[in-house]
C-alpha positions as CSV (number, residue, x, y, z in Angstrom):
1,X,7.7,11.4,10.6
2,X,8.3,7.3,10.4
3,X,8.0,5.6,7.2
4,X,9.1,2.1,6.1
5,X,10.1,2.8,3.5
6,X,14.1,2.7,3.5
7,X,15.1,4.1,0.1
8,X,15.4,8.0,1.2
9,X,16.7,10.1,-1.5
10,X,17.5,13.5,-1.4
11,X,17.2,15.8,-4.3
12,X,16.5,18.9,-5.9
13,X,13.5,19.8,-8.5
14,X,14.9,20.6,-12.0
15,X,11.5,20.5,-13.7
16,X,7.7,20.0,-13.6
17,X,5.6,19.2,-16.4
18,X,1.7,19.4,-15.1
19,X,-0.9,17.5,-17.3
20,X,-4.9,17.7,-16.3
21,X,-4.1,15.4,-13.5
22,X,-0.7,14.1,-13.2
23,X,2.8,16.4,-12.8
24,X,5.8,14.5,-14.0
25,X,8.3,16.0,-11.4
26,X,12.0,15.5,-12.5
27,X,14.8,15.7,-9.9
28,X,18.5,15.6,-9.5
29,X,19.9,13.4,-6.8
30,X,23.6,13.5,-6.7
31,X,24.1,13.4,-10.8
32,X,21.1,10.8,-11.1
33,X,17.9,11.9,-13.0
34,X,14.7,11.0,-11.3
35,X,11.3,11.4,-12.6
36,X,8.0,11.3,-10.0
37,X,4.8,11.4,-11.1
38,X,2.6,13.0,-8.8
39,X,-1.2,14.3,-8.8
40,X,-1.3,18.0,-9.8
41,X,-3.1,18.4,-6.3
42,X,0.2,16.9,-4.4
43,X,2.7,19.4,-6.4
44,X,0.0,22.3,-5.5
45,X,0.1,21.5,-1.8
46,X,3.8,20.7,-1.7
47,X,4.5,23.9,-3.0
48,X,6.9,22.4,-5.4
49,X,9.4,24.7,-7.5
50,X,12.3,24.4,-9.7
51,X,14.5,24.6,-7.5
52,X,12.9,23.1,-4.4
53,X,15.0,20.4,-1.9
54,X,12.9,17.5,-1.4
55,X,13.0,13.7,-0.5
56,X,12.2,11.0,-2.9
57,X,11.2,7.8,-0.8
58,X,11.2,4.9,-3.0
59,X,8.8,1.9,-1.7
60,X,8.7,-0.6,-4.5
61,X,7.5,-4.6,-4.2
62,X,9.5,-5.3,-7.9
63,X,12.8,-4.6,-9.2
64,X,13.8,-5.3,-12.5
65,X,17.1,-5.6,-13.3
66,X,18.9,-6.6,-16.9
67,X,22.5,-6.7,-18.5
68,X,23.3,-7.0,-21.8
């Protein structure tokens, strides 16, 4: 598989919330909690779990960053 996207992060699924269209999939990555939002459909054919080692690729155009 080739992607450009550089930001590869693995992780493991600690919890799904599925709506009517959307599943909020949340994730631990090293101590760092991640949130996804998927289609229902893509967290049906992924197969995703609690539980489940996956790879978050992170592909964004903006980053906003802020300090007190």
């Amino acid at each position: 598989m080739k992607l450009s996207a550089r930001n590869a992060i693995p992780a493991e699924v600690t919890g799904i919330t599925r709506g009517e269209a959307t599943a909020n999939v949340e994730l631990s990555a090293g101590g760092l909690r991640l949130v996804a939002s998927v289609t229902t459909e893509a967290a049906d054919e992924l197969k995703l779990n609690v539980g489940s080692q996956v790879t978050a690729f992170v592909k964004a155009s903006d980053m906003i960053l802020a300090v007190d």
